[in-house]
N, C-alpha and C positions, 0 to 999 in steps of 0.2 A: 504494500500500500504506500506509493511514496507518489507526489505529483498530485498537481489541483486537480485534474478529474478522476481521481481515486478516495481526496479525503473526506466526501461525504458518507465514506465505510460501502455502499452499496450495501450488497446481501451477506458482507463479514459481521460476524456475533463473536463475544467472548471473549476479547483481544485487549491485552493490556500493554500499552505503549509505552513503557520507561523509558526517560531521559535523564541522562546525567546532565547538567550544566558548566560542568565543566567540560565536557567534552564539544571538540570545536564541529562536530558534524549536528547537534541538538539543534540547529535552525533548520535541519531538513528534517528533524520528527514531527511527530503529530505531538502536540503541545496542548492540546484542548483537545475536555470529552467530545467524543461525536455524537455517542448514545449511550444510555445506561449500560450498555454492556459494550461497549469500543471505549477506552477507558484511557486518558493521560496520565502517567504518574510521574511527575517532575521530582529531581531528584536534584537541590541547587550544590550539595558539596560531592555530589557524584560525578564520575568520567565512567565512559565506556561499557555498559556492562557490568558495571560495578554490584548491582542488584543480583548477578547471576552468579557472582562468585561467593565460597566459602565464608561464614559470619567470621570478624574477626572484632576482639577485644577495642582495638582501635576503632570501630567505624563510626563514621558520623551518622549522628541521631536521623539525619534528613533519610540515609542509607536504610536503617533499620525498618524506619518507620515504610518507606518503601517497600521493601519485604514484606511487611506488616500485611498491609492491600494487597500485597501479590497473592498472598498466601490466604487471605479473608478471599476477596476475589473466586479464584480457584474453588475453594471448597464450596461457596456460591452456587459456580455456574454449575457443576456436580451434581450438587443435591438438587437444581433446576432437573437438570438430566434425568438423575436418577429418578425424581416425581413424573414424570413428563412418560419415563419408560414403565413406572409401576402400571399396571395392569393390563398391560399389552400382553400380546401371547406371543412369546420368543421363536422368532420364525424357526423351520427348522432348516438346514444345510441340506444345501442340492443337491449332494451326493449322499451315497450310502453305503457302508461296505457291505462285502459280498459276503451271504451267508457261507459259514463252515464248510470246507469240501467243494464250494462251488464258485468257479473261473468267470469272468464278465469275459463277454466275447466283444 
């Protein structure tokens, strides 16, 4: 999703945009919500991907708190999911294995 005629999100759901601010590519992210679920999460003492790396004792609060929504986010859109599939009848898979003793020609 990058470029004016993509950042209306179209028919993308569930997408959480991190930006660091320090990082010098952050004027080509998406910086603002698009929709309750296409989702900016600015990150002003972050660079890079900073959000996607290992928690460290050091990080700044801006960092954590990022994580924070990533991780509220996520289990969110989930248990959206997972409501949304309760009581469907779970399709069954196109194939079948061959009974005992007997060759698919």
């Amino acid at each position: 999703m990058f470029g004016p005629s993509t950042r209306d999100g179209g028919s993308a759901s569930n997408i959480a945009f991190s930006n660091g601010l320090l990082d010098p590519w952050h004027g080509g992210g998406v910086l603002h919500n698009i929709s309750h679920s296409l989702v900016a999460i600015i990150i002003p003492e972050g660079a890079h991907h900073i959000d996607l790396m290992f928690s460290h004792p050091l990080d700044p609060p801006s960092v954590i708190h990022a994580r924070q929504m990533e991780c509220s986010l996520i289990r969110q859109w989930v248990a959206q999911a997972q409501a949304r599939s309760k009581g469907r009848k779970r399709r069954q898979p196109g194939w079948q294995l061959a009974p005992e003793g007997v060759a698919w020609s």
